[in-house]
N, CA and C atoms as a LAMMPS dump frame, in Angstrom:
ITEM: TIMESTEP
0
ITEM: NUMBER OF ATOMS
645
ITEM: BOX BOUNDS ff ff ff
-5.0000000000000000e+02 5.0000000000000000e+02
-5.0000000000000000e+02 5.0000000000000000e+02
-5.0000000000000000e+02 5.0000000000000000e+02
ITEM: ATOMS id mol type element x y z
1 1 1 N 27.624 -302.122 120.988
2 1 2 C 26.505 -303.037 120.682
3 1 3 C 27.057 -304.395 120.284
4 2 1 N 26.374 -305.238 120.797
5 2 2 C 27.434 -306.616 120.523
6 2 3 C 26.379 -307.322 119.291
7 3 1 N 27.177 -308.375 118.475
8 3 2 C 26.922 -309.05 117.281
9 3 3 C 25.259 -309.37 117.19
10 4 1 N 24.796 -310.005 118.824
11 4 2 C 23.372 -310.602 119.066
12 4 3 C 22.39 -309.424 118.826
13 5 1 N 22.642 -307.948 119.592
14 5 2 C 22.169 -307.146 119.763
15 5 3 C 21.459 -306.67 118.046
16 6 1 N 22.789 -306.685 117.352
17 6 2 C 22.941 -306.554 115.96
18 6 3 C 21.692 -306.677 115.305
19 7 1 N 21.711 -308.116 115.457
20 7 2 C 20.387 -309.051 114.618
21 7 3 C 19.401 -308.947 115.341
22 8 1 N 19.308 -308.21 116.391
23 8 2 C 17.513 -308.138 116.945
24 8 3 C 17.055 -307.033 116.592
25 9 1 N 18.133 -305.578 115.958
26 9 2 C 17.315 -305.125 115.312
27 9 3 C 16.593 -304.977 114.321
28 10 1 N 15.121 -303.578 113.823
29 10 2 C 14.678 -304.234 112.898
30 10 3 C 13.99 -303.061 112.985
31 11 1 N 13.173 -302.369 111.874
32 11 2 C 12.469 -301.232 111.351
33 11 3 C 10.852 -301.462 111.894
34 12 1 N 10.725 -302.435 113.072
35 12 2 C 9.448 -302.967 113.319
36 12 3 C 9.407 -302.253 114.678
37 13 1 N 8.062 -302.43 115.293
38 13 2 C 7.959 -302.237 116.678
39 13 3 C 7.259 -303.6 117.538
40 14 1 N 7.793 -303.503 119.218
41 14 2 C 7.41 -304.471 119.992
42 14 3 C 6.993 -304.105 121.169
43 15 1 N 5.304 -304.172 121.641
44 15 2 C 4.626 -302.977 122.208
45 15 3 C 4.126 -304.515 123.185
46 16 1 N 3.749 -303.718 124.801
47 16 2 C 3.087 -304.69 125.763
48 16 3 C 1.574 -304.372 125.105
49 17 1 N 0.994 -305.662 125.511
50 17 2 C -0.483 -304.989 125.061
51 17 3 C -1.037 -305.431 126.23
52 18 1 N -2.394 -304.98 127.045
53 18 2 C -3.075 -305.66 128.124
54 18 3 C -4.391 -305.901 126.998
55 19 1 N -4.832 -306.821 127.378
56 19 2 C -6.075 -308.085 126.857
57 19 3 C -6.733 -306.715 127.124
58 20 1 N -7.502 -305.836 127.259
59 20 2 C -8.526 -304.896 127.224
60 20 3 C -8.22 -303.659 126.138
61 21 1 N -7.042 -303.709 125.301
62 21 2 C -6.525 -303.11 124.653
63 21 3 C -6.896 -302.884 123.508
64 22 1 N -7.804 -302.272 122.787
65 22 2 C -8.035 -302.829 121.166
66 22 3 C -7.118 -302.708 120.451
67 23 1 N -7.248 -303.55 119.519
68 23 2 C -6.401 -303.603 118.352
69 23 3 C -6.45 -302.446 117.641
70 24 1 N -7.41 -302.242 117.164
71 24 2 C -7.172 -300.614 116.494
72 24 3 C -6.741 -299.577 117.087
73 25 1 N -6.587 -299.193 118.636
74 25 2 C -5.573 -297.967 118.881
75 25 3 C -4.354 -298.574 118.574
76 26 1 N -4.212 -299.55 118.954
77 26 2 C -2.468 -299.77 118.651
78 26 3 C -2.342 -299.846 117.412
79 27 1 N -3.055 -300.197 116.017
80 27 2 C -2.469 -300.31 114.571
81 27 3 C -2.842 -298.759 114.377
82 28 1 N -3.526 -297.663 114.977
83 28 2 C -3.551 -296.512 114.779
84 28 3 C -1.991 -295.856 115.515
85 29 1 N -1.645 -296.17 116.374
86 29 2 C -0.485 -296.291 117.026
87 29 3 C 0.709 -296.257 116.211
88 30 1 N 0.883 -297.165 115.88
89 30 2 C 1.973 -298.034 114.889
90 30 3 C 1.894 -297.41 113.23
91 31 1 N 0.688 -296.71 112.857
92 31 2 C 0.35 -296.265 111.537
93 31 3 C 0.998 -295.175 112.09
94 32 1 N 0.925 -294.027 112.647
95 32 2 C 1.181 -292.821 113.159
96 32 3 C 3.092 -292.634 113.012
97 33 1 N 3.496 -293.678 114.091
98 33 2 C 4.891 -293.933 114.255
99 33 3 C 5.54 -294.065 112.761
100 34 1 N 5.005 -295.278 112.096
101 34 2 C 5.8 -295.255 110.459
102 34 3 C 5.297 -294.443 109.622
103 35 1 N 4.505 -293.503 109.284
104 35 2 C 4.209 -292.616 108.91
105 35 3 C 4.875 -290.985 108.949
106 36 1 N 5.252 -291.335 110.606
107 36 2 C 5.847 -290.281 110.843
108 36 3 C 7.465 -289.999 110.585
109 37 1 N 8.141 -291.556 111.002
110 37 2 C 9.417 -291.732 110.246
111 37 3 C 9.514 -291.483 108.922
112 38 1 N 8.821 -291.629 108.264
113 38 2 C 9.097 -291.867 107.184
114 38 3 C 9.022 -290.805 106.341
115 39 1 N 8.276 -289.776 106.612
116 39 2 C 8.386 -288.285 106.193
117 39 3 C 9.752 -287.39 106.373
118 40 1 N 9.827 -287.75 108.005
119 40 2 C 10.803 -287.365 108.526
120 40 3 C 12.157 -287.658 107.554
121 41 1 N 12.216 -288.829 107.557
122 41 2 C 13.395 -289.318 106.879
123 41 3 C 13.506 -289.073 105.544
124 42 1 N 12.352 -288.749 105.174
125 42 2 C 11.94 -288.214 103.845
126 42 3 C 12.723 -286.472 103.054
127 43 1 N 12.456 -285.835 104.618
128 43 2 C 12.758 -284.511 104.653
129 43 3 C 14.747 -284.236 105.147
130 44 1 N 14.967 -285.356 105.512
131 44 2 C 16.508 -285.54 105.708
132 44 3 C 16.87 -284.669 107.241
133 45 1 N 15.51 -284.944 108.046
134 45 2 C 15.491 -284.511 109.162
135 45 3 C 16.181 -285.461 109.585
136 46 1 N 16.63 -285.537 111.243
137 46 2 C 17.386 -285.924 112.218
138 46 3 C 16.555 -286.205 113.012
139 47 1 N 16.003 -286.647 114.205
140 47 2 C 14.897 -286.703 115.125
141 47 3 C 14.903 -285.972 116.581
142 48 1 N 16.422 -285.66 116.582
143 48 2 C 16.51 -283.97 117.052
144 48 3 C 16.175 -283.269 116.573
145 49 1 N 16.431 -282.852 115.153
146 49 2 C 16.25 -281.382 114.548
147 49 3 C 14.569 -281.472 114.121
148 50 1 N 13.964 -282.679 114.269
149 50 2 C 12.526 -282.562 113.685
150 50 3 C 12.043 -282.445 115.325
151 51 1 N 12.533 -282.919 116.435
152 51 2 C 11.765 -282.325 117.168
153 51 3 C 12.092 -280.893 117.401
154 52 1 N 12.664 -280.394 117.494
155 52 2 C 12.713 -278.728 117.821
156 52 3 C 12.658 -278.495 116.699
157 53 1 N 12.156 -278.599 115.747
158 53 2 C 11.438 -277.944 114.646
159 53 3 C 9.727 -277.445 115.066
160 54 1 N 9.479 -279.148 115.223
161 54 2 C 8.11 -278.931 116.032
162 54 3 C 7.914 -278.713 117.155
163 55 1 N 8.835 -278.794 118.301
164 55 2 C 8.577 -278.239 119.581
165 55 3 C 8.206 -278.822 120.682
166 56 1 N 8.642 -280.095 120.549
167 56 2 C 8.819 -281.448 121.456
168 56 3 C 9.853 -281.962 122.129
169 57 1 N 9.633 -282.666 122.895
170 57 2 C 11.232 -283.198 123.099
171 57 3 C 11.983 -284.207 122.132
172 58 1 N 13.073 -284.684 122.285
173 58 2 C 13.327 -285.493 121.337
174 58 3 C 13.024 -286.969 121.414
175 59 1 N 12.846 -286.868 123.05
176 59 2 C 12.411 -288.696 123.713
177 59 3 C 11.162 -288.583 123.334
178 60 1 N 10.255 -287.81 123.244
179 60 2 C 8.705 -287.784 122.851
180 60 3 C 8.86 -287.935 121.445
181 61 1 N 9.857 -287.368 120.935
182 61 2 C 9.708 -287.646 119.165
183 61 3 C 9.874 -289.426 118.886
184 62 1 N 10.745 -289.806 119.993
185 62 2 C 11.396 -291.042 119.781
186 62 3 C 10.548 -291.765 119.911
187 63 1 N 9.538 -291.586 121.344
188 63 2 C 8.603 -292.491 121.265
189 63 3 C 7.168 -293.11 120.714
190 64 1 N 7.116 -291.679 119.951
191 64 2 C 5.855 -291.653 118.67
192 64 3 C 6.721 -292.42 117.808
193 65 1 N 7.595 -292.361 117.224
194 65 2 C 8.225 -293.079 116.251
195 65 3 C 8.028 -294.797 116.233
196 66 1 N 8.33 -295.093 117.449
197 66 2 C 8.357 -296.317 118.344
198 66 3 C 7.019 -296.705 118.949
199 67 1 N 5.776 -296.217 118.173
200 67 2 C 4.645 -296.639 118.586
201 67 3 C 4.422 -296.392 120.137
202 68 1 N 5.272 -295.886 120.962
203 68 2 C 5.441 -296.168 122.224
204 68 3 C 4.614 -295.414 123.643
205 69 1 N 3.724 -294.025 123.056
206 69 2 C 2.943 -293.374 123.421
207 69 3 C 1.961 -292.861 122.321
208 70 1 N 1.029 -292.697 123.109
209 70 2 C -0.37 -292.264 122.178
210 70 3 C -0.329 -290.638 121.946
211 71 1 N -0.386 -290.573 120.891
212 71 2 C -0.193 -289.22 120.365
213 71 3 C -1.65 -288.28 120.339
214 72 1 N -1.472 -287.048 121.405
215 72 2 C -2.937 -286.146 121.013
216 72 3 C -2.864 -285.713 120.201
217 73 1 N -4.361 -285.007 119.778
218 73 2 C -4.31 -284.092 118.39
219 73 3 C -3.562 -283.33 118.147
220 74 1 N -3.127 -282.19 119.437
221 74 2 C -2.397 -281.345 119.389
222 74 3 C -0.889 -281.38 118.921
223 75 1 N -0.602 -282.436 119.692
224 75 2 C 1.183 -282.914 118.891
225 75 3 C 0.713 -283.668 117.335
226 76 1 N -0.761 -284.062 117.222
227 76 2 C -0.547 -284.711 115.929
228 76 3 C -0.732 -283.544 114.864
229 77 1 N -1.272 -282.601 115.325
230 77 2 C -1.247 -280.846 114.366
231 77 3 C -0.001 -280.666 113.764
232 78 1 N 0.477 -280.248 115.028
233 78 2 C 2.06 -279.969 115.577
234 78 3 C 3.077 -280.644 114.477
235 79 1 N 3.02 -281.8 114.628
236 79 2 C 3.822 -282.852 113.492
237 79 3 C 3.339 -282.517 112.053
238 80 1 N 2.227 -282.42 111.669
239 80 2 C 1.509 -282.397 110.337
240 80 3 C 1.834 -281.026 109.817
241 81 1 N 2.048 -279.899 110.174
242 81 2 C 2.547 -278.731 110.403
243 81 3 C 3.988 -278.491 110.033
244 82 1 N 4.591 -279.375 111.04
245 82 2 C 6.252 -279.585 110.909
246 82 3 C 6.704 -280.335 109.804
247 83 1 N 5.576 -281.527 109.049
248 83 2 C 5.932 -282.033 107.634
249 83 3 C 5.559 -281.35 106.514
250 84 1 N 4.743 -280.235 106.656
251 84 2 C 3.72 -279.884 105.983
252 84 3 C 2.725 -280.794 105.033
253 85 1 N 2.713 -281.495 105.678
254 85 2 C 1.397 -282.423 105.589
255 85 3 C 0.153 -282.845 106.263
256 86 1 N -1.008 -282.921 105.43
257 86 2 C -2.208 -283.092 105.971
258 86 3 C -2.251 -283.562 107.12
259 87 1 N -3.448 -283.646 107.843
260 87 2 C -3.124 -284.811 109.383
261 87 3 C -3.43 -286.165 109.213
262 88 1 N -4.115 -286.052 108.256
263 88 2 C -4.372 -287.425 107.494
264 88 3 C -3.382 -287.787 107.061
265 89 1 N -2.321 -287.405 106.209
266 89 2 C -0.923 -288.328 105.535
267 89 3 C -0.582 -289.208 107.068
268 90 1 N -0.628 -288.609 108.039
269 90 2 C -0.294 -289.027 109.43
270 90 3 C -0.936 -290.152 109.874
271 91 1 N -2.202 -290.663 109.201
272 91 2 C -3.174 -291.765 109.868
273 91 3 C -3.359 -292.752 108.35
274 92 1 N -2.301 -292.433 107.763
275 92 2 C -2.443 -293.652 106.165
276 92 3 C -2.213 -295.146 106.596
277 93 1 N -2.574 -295.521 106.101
278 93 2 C -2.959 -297.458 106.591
279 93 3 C -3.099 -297.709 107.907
280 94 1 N -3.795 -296.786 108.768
281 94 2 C -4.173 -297.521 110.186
282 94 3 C -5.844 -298.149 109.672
283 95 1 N -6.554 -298.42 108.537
284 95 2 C -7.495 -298.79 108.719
285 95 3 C -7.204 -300.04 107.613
286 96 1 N -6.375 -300.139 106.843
287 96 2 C -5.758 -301.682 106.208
288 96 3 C -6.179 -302.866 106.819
289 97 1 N -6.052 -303.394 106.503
290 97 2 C -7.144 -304.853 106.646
291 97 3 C -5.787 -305.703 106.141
292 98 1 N -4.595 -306.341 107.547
293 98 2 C -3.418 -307.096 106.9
294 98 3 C -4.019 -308.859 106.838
295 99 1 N -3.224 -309.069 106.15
296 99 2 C -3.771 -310.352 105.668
297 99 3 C -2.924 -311.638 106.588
298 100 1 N -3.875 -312.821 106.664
299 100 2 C -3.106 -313.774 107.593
300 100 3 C -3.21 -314.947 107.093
301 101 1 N -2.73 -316.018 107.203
302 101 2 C -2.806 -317.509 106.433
303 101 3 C -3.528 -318.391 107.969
304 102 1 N -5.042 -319.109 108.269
305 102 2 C -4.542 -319.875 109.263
306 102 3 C -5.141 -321.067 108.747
307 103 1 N -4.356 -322.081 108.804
308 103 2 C -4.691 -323.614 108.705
309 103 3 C -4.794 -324.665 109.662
310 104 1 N -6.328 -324.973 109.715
311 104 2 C -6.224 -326.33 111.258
312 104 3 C -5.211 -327.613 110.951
313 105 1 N -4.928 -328.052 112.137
314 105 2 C -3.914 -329.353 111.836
315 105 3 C -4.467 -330.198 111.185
316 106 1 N -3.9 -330.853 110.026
317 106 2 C -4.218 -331.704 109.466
318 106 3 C -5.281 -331.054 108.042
319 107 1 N -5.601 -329.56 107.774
320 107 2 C -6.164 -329.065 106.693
321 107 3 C -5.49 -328.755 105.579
322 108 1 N -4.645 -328.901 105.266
323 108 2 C -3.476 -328.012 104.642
324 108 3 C -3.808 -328.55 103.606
325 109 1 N -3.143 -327.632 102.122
326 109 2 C -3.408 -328.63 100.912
327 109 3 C -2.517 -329.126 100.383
328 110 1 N -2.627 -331.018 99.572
329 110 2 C -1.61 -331.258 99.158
330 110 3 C -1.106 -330.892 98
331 111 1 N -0.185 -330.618 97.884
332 111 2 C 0.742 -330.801 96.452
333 111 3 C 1.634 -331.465 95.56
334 112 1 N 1.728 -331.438 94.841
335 112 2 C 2.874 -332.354 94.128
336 112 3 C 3.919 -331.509 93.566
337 113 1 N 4.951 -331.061 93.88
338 113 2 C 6.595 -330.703 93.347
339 113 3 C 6.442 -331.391 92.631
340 114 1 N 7.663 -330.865 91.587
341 114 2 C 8.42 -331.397 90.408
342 114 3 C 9.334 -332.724 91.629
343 115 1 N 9.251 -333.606 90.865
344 115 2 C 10.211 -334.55 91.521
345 115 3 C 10.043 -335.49 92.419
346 116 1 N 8.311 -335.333 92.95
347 116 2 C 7.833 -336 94.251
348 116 3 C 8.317 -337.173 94.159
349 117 1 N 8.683 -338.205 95.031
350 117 2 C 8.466 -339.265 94.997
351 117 3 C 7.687 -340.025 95.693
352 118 1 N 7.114 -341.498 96.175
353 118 2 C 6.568 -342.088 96.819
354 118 3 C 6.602 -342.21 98.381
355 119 1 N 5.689 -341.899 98.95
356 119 2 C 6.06 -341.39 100.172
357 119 3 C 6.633 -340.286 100.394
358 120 1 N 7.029 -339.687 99.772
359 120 2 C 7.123 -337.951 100.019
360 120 3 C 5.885 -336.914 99.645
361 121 1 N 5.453 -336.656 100.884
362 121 2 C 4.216 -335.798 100.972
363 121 3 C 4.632 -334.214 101.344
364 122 1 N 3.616 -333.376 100.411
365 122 2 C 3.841 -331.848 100.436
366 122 3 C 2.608 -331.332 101.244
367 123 1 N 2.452 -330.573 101.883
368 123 2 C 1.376 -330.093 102.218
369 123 3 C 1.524 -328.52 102.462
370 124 1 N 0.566 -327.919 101.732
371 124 2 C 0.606 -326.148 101.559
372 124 3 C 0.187 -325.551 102.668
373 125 1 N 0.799 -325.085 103.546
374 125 2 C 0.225 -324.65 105.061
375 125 3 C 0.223 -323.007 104.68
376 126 1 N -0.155 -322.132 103.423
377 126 2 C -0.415 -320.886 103.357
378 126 3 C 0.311 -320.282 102.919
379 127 1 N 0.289 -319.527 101.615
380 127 2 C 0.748 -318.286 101.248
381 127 3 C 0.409 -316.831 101.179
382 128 1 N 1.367 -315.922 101.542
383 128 2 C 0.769 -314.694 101.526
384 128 3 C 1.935 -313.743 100.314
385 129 1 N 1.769 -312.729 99.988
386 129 2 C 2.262 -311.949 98.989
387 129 3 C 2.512 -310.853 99.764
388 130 1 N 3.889 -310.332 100.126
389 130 2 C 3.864 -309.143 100.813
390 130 3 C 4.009 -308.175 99.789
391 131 1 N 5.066 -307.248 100.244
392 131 2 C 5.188 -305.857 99.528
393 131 3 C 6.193 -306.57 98.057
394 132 1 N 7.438 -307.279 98.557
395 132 2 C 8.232 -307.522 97.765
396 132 3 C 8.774 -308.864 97.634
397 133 1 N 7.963 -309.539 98.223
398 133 2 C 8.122 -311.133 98.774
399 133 3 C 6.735 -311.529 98.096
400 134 1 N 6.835 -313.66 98.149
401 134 2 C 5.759 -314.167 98.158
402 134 3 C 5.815 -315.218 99.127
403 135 1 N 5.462 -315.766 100.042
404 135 2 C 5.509 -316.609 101.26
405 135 3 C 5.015 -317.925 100.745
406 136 1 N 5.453 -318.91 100.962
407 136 2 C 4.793 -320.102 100.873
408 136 3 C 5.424 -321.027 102.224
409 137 1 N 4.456 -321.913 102.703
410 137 2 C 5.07 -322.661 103.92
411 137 3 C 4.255 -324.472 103.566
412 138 1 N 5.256 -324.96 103.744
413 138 2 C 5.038 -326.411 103.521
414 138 3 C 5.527 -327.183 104.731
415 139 1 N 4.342 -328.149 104.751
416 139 2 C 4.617 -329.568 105.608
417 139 3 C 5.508 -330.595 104.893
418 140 1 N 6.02 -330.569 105.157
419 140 2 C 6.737 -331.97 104.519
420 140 3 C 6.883 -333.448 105.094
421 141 1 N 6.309 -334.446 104.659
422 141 2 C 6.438 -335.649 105.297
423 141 3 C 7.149 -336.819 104.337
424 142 1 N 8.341 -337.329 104.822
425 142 2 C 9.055 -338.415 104.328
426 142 3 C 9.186 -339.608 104.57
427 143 1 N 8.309 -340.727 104.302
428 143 2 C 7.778 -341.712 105.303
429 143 3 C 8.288 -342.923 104.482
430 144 1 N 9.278 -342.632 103.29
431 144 2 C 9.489 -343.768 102.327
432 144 3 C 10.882 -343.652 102.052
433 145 1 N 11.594 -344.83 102.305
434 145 2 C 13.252 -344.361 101.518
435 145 3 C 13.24 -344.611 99.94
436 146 1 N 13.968 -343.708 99.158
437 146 2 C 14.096 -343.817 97.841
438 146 3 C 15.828 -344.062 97.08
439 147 1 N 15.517 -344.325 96.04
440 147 2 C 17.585 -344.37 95.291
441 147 3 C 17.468 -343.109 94.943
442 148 1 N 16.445 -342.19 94.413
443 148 2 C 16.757 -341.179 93.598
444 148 3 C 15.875 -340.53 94.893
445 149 1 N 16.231 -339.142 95.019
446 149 2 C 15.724 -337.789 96.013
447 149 3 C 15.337 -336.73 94.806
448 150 1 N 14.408 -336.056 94.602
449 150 2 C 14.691 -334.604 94.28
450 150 3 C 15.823 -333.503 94.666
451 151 1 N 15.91 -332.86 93.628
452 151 2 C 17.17 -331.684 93.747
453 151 3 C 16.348 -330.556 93.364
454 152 1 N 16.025 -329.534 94.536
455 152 2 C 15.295 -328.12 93.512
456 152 3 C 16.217 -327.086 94.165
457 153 1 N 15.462 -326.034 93.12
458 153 2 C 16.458 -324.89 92.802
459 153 3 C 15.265 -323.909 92.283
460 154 1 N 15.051 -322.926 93.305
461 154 2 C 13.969 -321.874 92.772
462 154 3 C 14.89 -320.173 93.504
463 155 1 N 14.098 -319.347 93.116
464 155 2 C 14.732 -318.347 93.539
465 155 3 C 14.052 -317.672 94.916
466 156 1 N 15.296 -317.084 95.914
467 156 2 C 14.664 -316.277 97.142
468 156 3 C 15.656 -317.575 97.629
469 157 1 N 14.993 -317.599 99.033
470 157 2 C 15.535 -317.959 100.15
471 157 3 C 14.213 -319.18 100.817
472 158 1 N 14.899 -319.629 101.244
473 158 2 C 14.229 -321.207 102.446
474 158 3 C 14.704 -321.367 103.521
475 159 1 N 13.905 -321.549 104.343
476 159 2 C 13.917 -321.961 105.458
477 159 3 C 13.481 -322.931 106.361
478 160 1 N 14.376 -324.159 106.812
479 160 2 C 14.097 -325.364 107.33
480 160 3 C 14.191 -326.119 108.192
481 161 1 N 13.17 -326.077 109.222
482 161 2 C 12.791 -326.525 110.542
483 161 3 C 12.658 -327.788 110.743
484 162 1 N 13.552 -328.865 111.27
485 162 2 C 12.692 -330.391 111.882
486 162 3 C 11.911 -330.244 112.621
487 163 1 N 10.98 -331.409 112.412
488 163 2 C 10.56 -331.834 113.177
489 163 3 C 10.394 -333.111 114.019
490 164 1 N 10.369 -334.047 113.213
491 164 2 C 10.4 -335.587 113.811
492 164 3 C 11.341 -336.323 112.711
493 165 1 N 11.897 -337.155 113.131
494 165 2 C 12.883 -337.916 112.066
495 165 3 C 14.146 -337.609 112.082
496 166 1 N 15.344 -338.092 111.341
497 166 2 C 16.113 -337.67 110.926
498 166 3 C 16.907 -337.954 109.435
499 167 1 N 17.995 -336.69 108.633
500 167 2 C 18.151 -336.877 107.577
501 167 3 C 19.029 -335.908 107.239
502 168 1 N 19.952 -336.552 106.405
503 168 2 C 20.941 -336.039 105.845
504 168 3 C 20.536 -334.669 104.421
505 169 1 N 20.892 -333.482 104.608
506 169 2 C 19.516 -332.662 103.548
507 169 3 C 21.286 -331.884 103.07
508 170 1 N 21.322 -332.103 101.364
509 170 2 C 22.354 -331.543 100.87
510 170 3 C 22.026 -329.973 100.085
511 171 1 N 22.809 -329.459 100.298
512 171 2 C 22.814 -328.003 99.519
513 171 3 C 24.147 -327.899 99.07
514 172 1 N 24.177 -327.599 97.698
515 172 2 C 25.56 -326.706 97.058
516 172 3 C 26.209 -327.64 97.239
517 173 1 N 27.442 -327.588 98.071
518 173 2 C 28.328 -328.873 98.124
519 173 3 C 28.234 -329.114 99.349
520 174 1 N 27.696 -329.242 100.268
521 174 2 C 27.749 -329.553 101.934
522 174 3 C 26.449 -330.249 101.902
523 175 1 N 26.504 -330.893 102.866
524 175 2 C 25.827 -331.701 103.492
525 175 3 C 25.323 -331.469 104.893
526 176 1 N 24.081 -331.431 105.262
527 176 2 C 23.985 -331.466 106.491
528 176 3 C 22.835 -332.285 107.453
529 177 1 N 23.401 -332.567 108.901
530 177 2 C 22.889 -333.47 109.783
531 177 3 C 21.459 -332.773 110.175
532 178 1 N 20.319 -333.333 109.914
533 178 2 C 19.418 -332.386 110.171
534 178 3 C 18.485 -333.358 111.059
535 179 1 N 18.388 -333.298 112.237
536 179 2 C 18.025 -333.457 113.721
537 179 3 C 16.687 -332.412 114.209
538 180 1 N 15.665 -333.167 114.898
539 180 2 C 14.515 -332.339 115.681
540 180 3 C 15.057 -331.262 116.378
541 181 1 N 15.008 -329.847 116.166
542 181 2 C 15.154 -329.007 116.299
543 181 3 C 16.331 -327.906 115.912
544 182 1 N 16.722 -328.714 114.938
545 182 2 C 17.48 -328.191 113.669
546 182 3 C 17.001 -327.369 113.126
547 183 1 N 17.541 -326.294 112.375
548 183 2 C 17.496 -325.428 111.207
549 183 3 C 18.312 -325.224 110.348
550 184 1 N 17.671 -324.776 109.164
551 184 2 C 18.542 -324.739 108.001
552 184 3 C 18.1 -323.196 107.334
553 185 1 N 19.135 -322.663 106.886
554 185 2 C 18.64 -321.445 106.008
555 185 3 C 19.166 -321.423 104.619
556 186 1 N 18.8 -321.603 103.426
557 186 2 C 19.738 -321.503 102.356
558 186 3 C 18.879 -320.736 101.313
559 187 1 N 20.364 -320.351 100.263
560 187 2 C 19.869 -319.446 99.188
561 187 3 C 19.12 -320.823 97.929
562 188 1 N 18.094 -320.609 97.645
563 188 2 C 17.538 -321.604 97.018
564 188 3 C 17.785 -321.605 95.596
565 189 1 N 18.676 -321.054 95.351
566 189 2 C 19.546 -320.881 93.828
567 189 3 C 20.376 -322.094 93.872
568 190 1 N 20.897 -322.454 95.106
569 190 2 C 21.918 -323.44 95.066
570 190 3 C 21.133 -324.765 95.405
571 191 1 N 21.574 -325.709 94.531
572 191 2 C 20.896 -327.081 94.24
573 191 3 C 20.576 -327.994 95.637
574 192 1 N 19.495 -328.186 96.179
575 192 2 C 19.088 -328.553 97.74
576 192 3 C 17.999 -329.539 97.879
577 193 1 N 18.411 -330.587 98.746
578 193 2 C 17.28 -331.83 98.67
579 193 3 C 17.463 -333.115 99.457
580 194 1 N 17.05 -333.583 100.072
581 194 2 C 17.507 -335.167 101.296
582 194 3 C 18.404 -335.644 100.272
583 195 1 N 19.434 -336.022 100.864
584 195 2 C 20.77 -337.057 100.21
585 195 3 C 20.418 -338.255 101.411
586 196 1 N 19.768 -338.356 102.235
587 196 2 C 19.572 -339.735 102.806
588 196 3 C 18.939 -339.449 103.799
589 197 1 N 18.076 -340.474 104.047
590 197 2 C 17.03 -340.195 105.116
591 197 3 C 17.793 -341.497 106.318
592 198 1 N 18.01 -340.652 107.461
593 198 2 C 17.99 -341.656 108.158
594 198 3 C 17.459 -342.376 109.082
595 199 1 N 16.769 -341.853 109.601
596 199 2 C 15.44 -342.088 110.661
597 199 3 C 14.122 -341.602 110.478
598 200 1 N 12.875 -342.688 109.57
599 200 2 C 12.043 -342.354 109.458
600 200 3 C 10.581 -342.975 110.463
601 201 1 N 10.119 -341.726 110.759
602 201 2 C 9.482 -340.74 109.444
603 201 3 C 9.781 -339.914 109.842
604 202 1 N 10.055 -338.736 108.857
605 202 2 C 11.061 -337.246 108.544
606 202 3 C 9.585 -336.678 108.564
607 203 1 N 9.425 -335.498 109.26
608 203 2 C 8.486 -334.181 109.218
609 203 3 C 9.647 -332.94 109.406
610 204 1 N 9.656 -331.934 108.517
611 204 2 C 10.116 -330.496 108.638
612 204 3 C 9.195 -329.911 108.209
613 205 1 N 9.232 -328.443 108.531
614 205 2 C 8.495 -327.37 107.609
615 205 3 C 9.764 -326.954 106.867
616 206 1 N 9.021 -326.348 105.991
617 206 2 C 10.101 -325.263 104.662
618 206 3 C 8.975 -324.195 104.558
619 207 1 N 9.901 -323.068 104.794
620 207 2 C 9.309 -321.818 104.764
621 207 3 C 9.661 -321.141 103.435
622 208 1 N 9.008 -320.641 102.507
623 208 2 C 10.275 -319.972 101.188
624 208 3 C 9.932 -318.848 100.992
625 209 1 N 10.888 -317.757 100.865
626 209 2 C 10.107 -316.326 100.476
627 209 3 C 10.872 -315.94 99.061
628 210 1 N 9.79 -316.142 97.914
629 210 2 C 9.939 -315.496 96.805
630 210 3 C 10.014 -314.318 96.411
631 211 1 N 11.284 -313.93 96.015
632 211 2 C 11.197 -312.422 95.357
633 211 3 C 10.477 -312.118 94.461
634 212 1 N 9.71 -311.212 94.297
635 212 2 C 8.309 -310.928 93.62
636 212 3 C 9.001 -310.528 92.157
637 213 1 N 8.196 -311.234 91.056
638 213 2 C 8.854 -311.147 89.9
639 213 3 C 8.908 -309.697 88.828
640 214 1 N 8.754 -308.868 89.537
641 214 2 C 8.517 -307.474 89.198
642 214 3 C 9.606 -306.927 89.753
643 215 1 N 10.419 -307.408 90.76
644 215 2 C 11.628 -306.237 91.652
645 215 3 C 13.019 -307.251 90.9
C-alpha cells in the first residue's frame, strides 16, 4: 500500500448514489454497516470468523460492513442472532436527524477576535459540535495594512485555505508564503497570524476544530 493510499483511508464509507435513490435507504444502509462493525469488533470477532459464525460469506460480511449491499431481513436475523442482539441494536441511528451549517454568500456573521484590527474582517460561516470536536469556519478578509497583526493561540487544530490576495502568515517559528490556492494546517497551540500582507485584498477561510472541553 503506498503512503497516498495510506491517507485515503478512513472508518467512513463512499457509496454511488443514482438521483432516484432515497436518502433514507442509504443512511439505513450505512446505520446497519457501523452498527454491525462495531459489535463485531466489540466481540473480538474477525470478519471471517463472524461470518461463518453466522453463515455468510466473508465478501458479503465485507460488504454490509461497507454499506455496500442492502441487507434482507433474513441475513439481518442471521447477524442479530450471531451478536446476540436485538434486530433493532442493528438499525440504531438510521433515523438521526445529522446536523448541517448552510450560509448564502455574503450572510455569514460578523465577529470581532481578540486583536481585530482595522480592515480585518471575520465572518462566521457556521459551527457545528460533533462527537468530540467543535467546528467553526471563518471568512476572513484583509483589506488594510497594519504595524501590529494579531498573534492567536487557541487549542485543536486550523486549517487555511487562500483565496484572493497574498501574505506572508507566521506560525511557531516559520513563516509562510501563502498564495491562491495555498494551504496551511497548524496545531493552534503554536503562536499564528499575518506577519505581512503582501498583495491586497487577502480573502482565506480558516477552518478550526476544537477539542471538546470534556475529552
Amino acid at each position: 500500500m503506498t503512503s497516498d493510499e495510506a491517507l485515503l483511508r478512513n472508518t467512513g464509507t463512499t457509496r454511488a448514489r443514482r438521483p432516484e435513490e432515497s436518502v433514507e435507504s442509504l443512511e439505513l444502509e450505512a446505520a446497519i454497516a457501523r452498527n454491525v462493525r462495531e459489535l463485531r469488533q466489540n466481540a473480538g470477532l474477525s470478519v471471517g470468523d463472524m461470518a461463518a459464525h453466522v453463515g455468510i460469506s466473508k465478501a458479503m460480511l465485507s460488504k454490509i460492513e461497507n454499506a455496500q449491499t442492502s441487507c434482507s431481513l433474513g441475513t439481518l436475523a442471521r447477524l442479530a442472532r450471531g451478536l446476540d442482539v436485538p434486530v433493532t441494536s442493528l438499525l440504531r441511528g438510521a433515523d438521526t436527524e445529522r446536523p448541517a451549517a448552510y450560509v448564502k454568500s455574503g450572510r455569514g456573521t460578523p465577529i470581532v477576535r481578540n486583536g481585530t484590527q482595522v480592515g480585518h474582517e471575520y465572518e462566521l460561516l457556521g459551527g457545528l459540535r460533533g462527537e468530540h470536536k467543535r467546528l467553526e469556519c471563518l471568512l476572513v478578509t484583509l483589506s488594510e495594512t497594519s504595524e501590529v497583526y494579531p498573534l492567536f493561540q487557541h487549542p485543536g487544530t486550523e486549517f487555511i485555505y487562500m483565496l484572493e490576495g497574498v501574505m506572508d502568515y507566521g506560525h511557531s517559528r516559520s513563516t509562510y508564503r501563502m498564495e491562491p490556492g495555498d494551504s496551511l494546517q497548524l496545531d493552534g497551540e503554536g503562536a499564528h497570524g499575518p506577519v505581512h500582507l503582501v498583495e491586497l485584498p487577502i480573502r482565506f477561510l480558516s477552518v478550526i476544530a476544537f477539542p471538546d472541553a470534556g475529552v
